[in-house]
TORDRENRO-382307 format. One record per residue: x, z, y of N, C-alpha, C, O in turn; residue number from 1. Coordinates in steps of 0.02 Angstrom, whole numbers, plus 50000, padded with zeros to 5 digits. Atoms other than C-alpha are relative to their C-alpha. Layout:
% residues N
REC n.east  n.up n.north ca.east ca.up ca.north c.east  c.up c.north o.east  o.up o.north selum
REC      X     Z       Y       X     Z        Y      X     Z       Y      X     Z       Y   NUM
...
This chain:
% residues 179
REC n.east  n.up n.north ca.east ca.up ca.north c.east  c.up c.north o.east  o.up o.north selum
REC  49977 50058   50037   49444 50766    49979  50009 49939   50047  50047 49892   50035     1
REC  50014 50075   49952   49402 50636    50123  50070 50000   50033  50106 49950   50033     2
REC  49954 49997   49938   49536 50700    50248  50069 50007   49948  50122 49990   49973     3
REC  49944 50033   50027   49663 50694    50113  49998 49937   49967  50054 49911   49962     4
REC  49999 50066   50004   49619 50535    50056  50017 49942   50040  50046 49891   50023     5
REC  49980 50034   49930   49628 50464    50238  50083 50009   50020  50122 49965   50037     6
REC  49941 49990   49999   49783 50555    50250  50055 49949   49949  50097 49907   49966     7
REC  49961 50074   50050   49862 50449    50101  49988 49939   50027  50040 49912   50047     8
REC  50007 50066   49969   49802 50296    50165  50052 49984   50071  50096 49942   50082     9
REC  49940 49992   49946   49889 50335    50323  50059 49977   49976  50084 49922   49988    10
REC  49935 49975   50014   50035 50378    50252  50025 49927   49963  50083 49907   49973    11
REC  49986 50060   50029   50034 50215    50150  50015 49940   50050  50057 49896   50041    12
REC  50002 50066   49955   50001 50098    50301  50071 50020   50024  50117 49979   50017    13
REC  49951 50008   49970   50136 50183    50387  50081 50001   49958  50133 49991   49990    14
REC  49943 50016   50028   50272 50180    50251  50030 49943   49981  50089 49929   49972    15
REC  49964 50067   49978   50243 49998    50247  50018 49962   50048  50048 49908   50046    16
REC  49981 50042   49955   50245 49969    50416  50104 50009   50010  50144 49970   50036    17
REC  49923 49986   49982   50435 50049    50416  50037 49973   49953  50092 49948   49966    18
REC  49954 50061   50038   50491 49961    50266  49997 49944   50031  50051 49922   50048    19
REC  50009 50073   49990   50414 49788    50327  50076 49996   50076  50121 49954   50073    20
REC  49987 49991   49933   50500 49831    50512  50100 49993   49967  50144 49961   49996    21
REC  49935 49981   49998   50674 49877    50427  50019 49952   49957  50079 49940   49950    22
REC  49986 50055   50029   50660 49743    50322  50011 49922   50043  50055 49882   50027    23
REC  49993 50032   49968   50637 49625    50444  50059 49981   50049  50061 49927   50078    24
REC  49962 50010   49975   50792 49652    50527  50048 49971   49953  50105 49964   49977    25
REC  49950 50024   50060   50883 49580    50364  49986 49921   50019  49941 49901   50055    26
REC  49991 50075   49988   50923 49390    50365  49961 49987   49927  49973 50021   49877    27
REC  50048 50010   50075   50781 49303    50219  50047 50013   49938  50033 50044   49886    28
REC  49958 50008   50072   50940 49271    50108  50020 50069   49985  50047 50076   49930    29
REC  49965 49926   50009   50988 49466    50119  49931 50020   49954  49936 50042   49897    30
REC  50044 49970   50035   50803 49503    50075  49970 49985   49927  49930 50019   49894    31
REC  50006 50026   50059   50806 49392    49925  50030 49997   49950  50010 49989   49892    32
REC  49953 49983   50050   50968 49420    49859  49952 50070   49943  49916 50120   49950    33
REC  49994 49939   50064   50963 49502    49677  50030 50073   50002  50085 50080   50028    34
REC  49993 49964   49977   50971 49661    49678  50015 50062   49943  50042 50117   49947    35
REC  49985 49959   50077   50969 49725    49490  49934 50031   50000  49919 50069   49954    36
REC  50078 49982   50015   50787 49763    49521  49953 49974   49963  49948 49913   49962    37
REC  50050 50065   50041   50638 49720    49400  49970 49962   50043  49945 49912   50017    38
REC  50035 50049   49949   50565 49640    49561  50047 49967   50009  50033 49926   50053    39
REC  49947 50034   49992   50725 49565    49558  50052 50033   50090  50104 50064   50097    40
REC  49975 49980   49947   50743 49583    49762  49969 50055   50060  49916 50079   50040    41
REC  50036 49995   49973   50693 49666    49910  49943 49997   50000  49900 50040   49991    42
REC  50064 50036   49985   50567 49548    49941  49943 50000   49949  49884 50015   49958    43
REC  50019 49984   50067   50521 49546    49769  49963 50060   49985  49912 50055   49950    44
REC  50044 49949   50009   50465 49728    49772  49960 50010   50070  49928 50063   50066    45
REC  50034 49998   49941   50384 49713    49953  49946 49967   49961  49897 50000   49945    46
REC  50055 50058   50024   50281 49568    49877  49954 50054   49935  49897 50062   49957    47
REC  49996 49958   50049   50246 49692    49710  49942 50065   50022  49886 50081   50003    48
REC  50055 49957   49943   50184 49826    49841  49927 49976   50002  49876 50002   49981    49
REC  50064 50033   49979   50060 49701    49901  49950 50001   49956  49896 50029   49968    50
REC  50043 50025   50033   49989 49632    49745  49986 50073   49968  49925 50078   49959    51
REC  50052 49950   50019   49960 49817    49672  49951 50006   50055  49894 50005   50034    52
REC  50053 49968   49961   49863 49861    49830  49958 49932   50004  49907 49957   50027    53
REC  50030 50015   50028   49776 49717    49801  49954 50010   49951  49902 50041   49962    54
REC  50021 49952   50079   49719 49756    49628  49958 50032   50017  49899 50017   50019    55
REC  50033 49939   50002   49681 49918    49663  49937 49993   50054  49882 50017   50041    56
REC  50076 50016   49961   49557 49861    49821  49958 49964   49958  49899 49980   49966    57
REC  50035 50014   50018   49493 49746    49699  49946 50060   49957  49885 50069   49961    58
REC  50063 49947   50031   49431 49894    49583  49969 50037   50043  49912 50058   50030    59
REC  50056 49945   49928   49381 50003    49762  49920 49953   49989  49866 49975   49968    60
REC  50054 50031   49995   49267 49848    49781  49951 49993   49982  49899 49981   50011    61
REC  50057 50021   50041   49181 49834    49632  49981 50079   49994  49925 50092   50013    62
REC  50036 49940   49995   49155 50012    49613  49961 50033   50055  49925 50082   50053    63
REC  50042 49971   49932   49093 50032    49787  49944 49942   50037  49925 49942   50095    64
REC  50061 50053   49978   48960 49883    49802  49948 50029   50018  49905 50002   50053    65
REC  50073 49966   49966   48833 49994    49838  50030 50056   50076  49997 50100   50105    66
REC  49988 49969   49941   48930 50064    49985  50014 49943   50066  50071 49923   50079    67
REC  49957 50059   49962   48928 49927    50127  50044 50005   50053  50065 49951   50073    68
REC  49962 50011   49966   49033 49984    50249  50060 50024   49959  50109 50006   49991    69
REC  49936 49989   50040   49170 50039    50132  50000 49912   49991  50041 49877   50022    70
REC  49985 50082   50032   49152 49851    50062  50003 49965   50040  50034 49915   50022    71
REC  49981 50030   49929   49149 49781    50248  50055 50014   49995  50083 49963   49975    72
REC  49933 50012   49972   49323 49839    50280  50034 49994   49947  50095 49988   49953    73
REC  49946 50043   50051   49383 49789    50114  50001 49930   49988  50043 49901   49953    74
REC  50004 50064   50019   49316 49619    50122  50048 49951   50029  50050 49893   50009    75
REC  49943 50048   49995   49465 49551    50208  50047 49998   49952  50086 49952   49963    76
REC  49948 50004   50059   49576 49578    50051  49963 49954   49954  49984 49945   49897    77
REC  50012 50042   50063   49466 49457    49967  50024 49917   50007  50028 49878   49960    78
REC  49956 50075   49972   49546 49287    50057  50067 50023   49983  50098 49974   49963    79
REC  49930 50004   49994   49719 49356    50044  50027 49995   49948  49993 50011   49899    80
REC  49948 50025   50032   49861 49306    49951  50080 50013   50003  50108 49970   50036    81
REC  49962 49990   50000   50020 49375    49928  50062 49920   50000  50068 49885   49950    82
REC  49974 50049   50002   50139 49235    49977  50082 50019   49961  50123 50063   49972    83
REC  49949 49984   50068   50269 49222    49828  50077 49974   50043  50122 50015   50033    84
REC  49977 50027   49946   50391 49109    49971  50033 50031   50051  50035 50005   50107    85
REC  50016 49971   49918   50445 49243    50088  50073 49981   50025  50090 49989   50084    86
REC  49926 50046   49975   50629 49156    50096  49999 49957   50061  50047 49947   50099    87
REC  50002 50035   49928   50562 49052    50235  49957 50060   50058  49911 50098   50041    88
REC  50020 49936   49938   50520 49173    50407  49919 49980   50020  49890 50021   50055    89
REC  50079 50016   50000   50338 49100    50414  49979 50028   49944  49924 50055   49954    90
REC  50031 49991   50075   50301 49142    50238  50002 50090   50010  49952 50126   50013    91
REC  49995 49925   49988   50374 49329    50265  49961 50023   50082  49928 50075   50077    92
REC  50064 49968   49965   50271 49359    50440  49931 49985   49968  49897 50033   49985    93
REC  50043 50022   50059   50131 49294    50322  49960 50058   49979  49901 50075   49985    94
REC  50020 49955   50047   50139 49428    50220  50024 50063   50046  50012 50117   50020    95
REC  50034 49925   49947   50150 49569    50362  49949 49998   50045  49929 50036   50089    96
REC  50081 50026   49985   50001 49489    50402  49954 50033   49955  49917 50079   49971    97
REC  50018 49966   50045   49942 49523    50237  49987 50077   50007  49935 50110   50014    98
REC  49998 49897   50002   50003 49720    50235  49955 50027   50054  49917 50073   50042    99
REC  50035 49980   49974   49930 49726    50400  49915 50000   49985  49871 50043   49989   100
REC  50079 49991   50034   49767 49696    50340  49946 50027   49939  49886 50036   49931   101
REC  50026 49969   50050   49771 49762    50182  50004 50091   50023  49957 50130   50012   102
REC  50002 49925   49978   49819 49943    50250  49948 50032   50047  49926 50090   50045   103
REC  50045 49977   49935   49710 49959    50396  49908 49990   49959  49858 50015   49986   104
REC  50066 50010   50007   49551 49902    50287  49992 50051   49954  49935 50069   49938   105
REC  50009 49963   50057   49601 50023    50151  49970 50072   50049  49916 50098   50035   106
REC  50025 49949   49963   49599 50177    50305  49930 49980   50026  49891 50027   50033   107
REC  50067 49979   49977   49435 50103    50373  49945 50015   49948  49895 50045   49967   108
REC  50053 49993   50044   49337 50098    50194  50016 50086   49982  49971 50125   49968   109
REC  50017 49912   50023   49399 50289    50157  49987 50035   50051  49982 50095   50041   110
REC  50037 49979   49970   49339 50313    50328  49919 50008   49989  49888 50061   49987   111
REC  50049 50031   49991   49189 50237    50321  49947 50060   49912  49888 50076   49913   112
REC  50031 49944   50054   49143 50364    50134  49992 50065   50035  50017 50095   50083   113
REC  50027 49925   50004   49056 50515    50114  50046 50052   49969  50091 50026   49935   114
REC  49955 49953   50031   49148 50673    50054  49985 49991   49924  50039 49989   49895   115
REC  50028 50022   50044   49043 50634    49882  50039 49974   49961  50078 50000   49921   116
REC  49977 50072   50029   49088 50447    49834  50060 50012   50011  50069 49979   50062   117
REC  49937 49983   50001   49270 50505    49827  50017 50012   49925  50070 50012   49894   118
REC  50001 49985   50098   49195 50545    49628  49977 49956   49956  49979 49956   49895   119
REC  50028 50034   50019   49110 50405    49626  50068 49960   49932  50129 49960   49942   120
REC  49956 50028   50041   49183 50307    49446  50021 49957   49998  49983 49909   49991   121
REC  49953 50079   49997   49326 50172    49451  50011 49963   49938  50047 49997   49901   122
REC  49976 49987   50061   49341 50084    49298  50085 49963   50005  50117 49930   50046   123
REC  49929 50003   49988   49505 50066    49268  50036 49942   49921  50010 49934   49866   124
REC  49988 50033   50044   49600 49955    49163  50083 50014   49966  50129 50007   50006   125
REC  49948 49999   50022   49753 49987    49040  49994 50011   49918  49952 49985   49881   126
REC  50015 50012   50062   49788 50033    48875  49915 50045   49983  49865 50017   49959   127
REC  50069 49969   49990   49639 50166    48883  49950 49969   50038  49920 50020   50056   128
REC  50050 50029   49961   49512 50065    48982  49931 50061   50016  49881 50046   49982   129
REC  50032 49987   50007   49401 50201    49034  49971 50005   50077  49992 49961   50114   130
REC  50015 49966   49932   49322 50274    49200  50035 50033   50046  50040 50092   50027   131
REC  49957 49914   49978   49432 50386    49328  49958 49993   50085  49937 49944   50115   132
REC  50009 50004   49927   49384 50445    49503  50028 49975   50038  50089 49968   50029   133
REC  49972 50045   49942   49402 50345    49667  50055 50029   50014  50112 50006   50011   134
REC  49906 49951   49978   49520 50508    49731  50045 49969   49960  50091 49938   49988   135
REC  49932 50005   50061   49631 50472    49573  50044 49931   50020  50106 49928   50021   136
REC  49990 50057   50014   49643 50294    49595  50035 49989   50081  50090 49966   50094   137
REC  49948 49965   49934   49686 50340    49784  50042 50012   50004  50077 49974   50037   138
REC  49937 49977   50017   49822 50434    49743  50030 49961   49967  50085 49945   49990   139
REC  49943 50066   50027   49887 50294    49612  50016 49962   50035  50074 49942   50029   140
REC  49963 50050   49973   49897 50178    49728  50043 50010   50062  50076 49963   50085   141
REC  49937 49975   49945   50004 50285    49877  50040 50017   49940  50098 50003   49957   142
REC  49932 49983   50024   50114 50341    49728  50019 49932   49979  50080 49923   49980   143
REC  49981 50072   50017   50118 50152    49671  50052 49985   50046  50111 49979   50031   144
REC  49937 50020   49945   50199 50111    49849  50049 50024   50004  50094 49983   50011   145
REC  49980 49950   49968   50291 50260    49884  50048 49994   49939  50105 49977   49957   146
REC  49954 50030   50053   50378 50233    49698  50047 49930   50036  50104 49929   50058   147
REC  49950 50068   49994   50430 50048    49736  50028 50007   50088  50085 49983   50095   148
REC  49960 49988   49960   50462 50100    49936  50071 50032   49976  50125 50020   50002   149
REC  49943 49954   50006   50578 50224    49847  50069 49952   49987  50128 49959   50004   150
REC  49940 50034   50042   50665 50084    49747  50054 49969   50072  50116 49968   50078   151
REC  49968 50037   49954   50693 49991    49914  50052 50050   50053  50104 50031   50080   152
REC  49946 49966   49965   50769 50140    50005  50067 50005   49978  50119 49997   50011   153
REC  49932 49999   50057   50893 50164    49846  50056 49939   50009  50117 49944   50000   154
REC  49957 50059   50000   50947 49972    49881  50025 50028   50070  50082 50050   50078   155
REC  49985 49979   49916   50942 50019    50082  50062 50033   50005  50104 50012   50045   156
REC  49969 49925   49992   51049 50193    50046  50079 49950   49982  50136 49962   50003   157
REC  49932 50048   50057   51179 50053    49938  50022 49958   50079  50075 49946   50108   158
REC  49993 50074   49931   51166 49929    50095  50031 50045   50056  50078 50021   50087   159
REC  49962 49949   49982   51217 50081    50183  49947 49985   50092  49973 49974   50147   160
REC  50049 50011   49947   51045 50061    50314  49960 50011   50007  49910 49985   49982   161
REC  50046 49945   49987   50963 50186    50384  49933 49998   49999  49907 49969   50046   162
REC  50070 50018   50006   50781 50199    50323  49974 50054   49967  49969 50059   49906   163
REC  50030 49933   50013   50703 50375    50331  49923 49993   50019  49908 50016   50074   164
REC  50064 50007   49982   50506 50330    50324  49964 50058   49943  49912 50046   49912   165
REC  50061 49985   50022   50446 50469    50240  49954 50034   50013  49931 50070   49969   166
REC  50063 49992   50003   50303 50510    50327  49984 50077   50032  49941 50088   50075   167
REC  49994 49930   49997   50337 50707    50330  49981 50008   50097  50026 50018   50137   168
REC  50016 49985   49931   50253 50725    50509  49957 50014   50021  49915 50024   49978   169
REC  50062 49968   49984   50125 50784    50615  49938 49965   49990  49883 49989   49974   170
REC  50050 50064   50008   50029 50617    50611  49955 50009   49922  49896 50000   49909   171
REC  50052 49979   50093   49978 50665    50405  49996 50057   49995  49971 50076   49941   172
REC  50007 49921   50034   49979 50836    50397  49927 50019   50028  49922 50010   50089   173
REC  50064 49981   49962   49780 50900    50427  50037 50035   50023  50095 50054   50014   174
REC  49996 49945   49929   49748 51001    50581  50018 50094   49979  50042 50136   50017   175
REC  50008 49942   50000   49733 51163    50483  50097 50011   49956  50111 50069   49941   176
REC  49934 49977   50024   49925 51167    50407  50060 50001   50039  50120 50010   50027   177
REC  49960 50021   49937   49983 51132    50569  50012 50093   50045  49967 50134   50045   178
REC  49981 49965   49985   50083 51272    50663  49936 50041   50047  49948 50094   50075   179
């Protein structure tokens, strides 16, 4: 459970580092233009990205207070702030500031667990408000990204600009499915 958990995390940091990267070569007004998206733009669902993985570290947090090095490398997501602004080029390195810190603390806290606390209970909030496992909540939040990355490739594929990040490589695949 650990080494696919780590594996997702991976896979998350690095699908935003290739959106943020391919995004960045766009001019602010390209990344803000409307886009017919419910995030409206680009930027809009980059930002969207953020604040779920947010969120979702917030519930890691509280469900893992009794783990302190998991809660060490999440405690930098508790200063941050998704900057709503990213139209100006300070505001958008900002917030790959942000990603960088939110991704890298998410791989060191599912380092930092036992094979165990992977069952430990999240509570979770929606129309059901009940309990689900950390794994689960793991997995929601790489398909969270990996959904709204999707949306942004769909605009990309329209923009007609090449952006093949998914991931499919040796870097995520464990050692034992490997040739």
């Amino acid at each position: 459970m650990k080494e696919t958990c780590l594996m997702f995390a991976q896979y998350h940091k690095a699908g935003n580092q290739a959106v943020l990267s391919i995004l960045q070569t766009l001019s602010p007004k390209e990344r803000e233009k409307e886009r017919g998206s419910y995030y409206r733009s680009l930027s809009g669902l980059v930002r969207h990205i953020g604040e779920g993985t947010l969120f979702f570290q917030g519930l890691f947090k509280t469900a893992l207070s009794h783990k302190a090095l998991a809660l060490k490398a999440l405690a930098a997501s508790e200063s941050l702030t998704i900057p709503q602004d990213t139209a100006a080029e300070a505001s958008w390195k900002t917030l790959v500031r942000v990603f960088e810190t939110l991704d890298e603390g998410l791989i060191q806290a599912v380092s930092a667990l036992d094979e165990q606390d992977f069952t430990i209970p999240v509570q979770w909030y929606g129309k059901n408000p009940d309990k689900v496992p950390l794994y689960f909540l793991l997995h929601q939040l790489t398909m969270h990204g990996t959904h709204h990355r999707g949306q942004i490739a769909q605009i990309l594929d329209e923009l007609k600009i090449s952006n093949d990040y998914s991931g499919i490589n040796a870097a995520f695949l464990p050692p034992q499915v490997l040739p």
